[in-house]
C-alpha positions as protocol buffer text, in pm:
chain_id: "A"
residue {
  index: 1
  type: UNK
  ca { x: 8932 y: 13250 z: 8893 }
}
residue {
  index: 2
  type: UNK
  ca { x: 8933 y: 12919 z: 9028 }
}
residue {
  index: 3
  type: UNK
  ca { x: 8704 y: 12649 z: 9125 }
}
residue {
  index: 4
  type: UNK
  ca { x: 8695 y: 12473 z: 9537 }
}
residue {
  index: 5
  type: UNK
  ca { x: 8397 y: 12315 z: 9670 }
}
residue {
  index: 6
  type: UNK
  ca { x: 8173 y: 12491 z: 9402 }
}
residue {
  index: 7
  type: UNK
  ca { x: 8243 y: 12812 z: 9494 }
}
residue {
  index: 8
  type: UNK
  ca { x: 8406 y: 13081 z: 9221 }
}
residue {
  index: 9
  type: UNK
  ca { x: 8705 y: 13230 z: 9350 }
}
residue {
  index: 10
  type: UNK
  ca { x: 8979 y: 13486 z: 9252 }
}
residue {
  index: 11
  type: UNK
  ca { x: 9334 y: 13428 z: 9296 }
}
residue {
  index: 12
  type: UNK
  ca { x: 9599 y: 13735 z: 9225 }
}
residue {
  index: 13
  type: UNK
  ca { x: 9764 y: 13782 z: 8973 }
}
residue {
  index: 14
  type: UNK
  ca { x: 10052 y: 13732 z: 9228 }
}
residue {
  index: 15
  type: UNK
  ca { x: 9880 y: 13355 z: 9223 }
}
residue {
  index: 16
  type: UNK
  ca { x: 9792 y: 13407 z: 9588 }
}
residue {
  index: 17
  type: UNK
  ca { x: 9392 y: 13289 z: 9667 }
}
residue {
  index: 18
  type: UNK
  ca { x: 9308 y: 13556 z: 9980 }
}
residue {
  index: 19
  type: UNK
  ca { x: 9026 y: 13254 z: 10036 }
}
residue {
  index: 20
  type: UNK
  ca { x: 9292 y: 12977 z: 10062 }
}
residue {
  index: 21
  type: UNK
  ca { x: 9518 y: 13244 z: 10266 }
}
residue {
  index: 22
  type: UNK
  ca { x: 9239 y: 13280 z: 10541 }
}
residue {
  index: 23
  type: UNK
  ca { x: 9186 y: 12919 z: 10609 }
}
residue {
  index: 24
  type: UNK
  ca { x: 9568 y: 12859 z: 10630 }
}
residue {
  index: 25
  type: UNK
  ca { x: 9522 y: 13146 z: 10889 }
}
residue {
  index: 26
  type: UNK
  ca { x: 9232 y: 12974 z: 11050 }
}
residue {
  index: 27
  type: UNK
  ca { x: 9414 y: 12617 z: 11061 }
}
residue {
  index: 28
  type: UNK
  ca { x: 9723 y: 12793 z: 11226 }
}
residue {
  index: 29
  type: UNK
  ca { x: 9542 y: 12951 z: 11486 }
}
residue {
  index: 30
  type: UNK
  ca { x: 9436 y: 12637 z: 11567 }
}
residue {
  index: 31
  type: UNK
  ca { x: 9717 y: 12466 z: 11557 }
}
residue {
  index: 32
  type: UNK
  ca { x: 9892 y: 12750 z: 11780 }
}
residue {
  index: 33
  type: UNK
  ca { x: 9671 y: 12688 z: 12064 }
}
residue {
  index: 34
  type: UNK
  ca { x: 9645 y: 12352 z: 12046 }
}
residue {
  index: 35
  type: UNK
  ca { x: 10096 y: 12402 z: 12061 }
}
residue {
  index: 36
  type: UNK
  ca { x: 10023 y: 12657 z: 12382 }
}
residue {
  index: 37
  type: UNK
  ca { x: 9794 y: 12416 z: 12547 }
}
residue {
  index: 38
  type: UNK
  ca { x: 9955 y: 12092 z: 12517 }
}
residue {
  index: 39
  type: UNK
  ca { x: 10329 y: 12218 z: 12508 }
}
residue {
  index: 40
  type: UNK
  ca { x: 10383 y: 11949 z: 12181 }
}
residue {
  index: 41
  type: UNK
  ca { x: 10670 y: 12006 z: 11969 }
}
residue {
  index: 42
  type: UNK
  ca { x: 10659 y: 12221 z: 11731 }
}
residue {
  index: 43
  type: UNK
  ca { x: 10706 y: 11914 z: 11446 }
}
residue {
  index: 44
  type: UNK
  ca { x: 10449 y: 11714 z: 11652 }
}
residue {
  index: 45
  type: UNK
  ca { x: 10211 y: 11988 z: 11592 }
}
residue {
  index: 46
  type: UNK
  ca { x: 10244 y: 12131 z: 11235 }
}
residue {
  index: 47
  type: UNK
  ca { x: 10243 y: 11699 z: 11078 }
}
residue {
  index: 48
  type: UNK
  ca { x: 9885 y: 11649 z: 11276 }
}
residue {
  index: 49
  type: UNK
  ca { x: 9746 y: 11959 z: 11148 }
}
residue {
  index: 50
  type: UNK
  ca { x: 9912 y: 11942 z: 10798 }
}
residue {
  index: 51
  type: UNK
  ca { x: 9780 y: 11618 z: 10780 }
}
residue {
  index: 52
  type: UNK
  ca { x: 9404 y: 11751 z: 10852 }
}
residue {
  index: 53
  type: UNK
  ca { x: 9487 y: 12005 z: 10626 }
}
residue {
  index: 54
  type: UNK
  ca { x: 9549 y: 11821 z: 10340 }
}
residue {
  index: 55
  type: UNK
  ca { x: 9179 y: 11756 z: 10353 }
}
residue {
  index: 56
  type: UNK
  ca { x: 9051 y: 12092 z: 10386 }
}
residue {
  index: 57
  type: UNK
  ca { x: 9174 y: 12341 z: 10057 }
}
residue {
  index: 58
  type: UNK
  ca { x: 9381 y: 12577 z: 10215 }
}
residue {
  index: 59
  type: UNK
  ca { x: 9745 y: 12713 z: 10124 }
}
residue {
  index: 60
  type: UNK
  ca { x: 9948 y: 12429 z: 10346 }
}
residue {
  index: 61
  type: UNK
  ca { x: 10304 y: 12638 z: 10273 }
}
residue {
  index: 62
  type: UNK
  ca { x: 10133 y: 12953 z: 10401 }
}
residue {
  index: 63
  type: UNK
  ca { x: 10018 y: 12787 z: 10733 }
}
residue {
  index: 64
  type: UNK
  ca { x: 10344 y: 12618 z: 10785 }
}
residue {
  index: 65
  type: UNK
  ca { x: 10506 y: 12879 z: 10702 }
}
residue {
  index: 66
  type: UNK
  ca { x: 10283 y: 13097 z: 10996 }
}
residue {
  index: 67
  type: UNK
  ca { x: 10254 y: 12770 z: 11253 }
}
residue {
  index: 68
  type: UNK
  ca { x: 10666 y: 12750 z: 11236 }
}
residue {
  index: 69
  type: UNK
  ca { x: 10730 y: 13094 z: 11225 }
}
residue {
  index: 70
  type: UNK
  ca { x: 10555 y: 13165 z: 11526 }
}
residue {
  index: 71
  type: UNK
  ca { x: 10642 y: 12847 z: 11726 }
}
residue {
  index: 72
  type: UNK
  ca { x: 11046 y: 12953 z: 11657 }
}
residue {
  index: 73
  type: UNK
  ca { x: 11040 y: 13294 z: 11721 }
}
residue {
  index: 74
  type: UNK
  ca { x: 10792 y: 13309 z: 12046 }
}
residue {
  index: 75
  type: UNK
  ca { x: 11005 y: 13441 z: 12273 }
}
residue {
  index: 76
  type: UNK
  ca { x: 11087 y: 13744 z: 12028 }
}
residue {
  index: 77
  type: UNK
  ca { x: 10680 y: 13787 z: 11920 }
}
residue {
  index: 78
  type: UNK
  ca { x: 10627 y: 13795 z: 12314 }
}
residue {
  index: 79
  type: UNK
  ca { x: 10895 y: 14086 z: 12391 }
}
residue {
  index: 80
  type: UNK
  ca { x: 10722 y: 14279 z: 12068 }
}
residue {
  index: 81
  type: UNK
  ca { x: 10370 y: 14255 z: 12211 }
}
residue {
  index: 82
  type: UNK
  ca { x: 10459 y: 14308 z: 12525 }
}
residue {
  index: 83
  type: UNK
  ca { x: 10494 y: 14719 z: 12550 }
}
residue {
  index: 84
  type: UNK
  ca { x: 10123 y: 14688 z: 12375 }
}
residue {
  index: 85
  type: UNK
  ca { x: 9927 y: 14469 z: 12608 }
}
residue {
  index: 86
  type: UNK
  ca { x: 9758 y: 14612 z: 12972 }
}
residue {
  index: 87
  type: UNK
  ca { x: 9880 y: 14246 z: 13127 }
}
residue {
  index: 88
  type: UNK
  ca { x: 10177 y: 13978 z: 13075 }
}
residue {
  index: 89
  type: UNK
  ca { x: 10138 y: 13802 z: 12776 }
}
residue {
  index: 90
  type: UNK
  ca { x: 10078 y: 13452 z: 12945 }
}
residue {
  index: 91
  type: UNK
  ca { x: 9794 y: 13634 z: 13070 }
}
residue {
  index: 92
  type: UNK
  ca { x: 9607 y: 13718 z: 12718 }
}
residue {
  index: 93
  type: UNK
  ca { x: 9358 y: 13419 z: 12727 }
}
residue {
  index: 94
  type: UNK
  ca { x: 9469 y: 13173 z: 12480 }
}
residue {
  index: 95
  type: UNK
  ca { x: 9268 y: 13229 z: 12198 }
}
residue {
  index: 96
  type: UNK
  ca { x: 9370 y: 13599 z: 12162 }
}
residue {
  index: 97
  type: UNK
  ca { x: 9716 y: 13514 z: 12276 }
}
residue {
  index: 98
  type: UNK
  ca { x: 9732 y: 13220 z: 11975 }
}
residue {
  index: 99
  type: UNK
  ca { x: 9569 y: 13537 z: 11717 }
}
residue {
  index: 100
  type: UNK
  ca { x: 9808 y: 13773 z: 11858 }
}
residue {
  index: 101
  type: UNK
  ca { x: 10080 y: 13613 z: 11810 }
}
residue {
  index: 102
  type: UNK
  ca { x: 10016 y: 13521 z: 11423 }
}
residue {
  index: 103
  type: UNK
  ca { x: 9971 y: 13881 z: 11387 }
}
residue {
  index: 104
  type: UNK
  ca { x: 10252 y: 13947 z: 11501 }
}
residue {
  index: 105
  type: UNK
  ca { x: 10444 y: 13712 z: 11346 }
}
residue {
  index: 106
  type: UNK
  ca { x: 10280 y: 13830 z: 10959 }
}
residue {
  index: 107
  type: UNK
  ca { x: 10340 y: 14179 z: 11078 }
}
residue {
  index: 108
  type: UNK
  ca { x: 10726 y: 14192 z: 11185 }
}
residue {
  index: 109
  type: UNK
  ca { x: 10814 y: 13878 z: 10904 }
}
residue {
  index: 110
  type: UNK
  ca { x: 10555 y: 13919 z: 10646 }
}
residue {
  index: 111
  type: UNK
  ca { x: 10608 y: 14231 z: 10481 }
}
residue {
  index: 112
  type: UNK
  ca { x: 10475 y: 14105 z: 10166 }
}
residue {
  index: 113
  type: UNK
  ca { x: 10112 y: 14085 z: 10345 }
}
residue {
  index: 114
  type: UNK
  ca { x: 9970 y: 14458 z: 10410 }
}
residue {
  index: 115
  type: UNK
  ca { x: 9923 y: 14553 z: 10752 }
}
residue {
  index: 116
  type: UNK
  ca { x: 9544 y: 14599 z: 10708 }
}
residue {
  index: 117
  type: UNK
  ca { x: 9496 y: 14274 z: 10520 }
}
residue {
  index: 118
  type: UNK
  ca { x: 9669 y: 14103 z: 10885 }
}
residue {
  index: 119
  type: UNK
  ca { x: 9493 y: 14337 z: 11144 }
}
residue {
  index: 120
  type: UNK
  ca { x: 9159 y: 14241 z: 10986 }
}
residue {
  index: 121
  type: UNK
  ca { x: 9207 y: 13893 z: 10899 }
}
residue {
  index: 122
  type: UNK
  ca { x: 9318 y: 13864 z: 11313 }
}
residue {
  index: 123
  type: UNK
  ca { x: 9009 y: 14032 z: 11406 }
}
residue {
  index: 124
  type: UNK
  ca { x: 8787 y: 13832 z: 11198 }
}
residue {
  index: 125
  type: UNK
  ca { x: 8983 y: 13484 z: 11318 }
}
residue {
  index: 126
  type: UNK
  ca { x: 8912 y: 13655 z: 11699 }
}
residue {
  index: 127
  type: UNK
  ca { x: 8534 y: 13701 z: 11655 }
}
residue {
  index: 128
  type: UNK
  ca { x: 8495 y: 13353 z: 11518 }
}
residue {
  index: 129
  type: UNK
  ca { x: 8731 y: 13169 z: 11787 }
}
residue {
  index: 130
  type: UNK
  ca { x: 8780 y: 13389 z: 12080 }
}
residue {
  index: 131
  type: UNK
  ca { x: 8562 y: 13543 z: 12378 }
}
residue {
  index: 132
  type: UNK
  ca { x: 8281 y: 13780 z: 12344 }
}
residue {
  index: 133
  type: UNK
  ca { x: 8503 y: 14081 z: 12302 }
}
residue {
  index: 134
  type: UNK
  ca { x: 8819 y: 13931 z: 12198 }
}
residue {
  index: 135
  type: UNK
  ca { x: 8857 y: 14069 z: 11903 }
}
residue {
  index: 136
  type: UNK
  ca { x: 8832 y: 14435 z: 12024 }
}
residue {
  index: 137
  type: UNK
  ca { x: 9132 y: 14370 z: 12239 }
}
residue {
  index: 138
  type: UNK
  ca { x: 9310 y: 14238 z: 11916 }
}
residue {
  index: 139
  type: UNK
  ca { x: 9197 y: 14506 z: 11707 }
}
residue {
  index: 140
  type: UNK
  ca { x: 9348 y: 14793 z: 11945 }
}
residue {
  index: 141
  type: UNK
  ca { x: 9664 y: 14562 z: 12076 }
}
residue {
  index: 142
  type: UNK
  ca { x: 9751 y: 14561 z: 11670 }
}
residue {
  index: 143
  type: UNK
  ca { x: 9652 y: 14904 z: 11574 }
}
residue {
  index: 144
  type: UNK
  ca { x: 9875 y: 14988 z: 11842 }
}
residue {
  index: 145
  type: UNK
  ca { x: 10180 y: 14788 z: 11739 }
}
residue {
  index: 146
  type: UNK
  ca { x: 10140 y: 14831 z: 11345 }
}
residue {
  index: 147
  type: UNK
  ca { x: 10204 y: 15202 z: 11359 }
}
residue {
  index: 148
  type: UNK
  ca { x: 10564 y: 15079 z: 11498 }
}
residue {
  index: 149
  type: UNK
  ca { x: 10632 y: 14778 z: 11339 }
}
residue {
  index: 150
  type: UNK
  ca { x: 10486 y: 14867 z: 10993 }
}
residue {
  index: 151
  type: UNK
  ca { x: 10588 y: 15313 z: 11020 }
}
residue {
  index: 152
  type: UNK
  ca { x: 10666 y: 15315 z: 10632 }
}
residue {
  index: 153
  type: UNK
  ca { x: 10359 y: 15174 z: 10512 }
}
residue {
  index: 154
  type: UNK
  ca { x: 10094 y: 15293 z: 10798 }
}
residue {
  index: 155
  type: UNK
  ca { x: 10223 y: 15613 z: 10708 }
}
residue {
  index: 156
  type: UNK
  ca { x: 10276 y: 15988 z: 10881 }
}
residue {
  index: 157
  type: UNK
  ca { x: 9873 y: 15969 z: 10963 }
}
residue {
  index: 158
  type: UNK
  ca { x: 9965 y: 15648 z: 11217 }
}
residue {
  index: 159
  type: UNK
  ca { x: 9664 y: 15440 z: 11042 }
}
């Protein structure tokens, strides 16, 4: 158990802190809009937020890991969404686009995070950042793609 901001928390005994994990998630999504909307380079981006980040206690290798992950591989996180969306990606507002592709990213490259623990930290980071019924979309976009992308550990049930 460690100590932040006065608040107990408990980091695995893999030394991961889930806390630390979701604000690096947060922080990302953030920084993967502000990316989609401004069209910055990808360096550009990650120093300004790792900078701000450095202030707030969050895991800074997990969100650069996520911010740079997803910024170098969007044209392959696009094509994998793509078969699970009801419109063109660039059409996914930008909020839900920036969540879906972090997902996506954790889901097809992460495979040390459990697809649960990254469908529900997505639809949590939707209802706090994107439109009214954002994260519903989310939810059934990655419930969708995790039964392909993650088939050994969603299992024969497709859940």
């Amino acid at each position: 158990m460690s100590k932040s901001g006065g608040h107990a928390r408990h980091v695995r005994r893999d030394g991961i802190d889930p806390v630390l994990r979701s604000r690096a998630r947060r922080r990302a999504l953030q920084a993967v809009y502000a990316w989609q909307i401004s069209g910055g380079f990808a360096k550009q981006v990650i120093s300004q937020f790792a900078h701000e980040q450095a202030h707030e206690v969050a895991d800074l290798a997990y969100f650069e890991n996520l911010v740079e992950g997803v910024l170098s591989n969007r044209a392959e996180l696009d094509t994998a969404l793509t078969p699970y969306l009801d419109r063109g990606v660039e059409e996914v507002d930008a909020i839900e686009r920036a969540v879906l592709r972090l997902a996506a990213y954790e889901l097809l490259y992460r495979q040390d995070v459990p697809y649960r623990v990254v469908i529900n930290e997505a639809i949590e980071t939707a209802k706090r950042f994107g439109s009214e019924h954002g994260h519903t979309y989310v939810n059934g976009v990655l419930d969708r793609a995790s039964v392909e992308w993650r088939k050994l550990e969603s299992g024969a049930s497709g859940a």
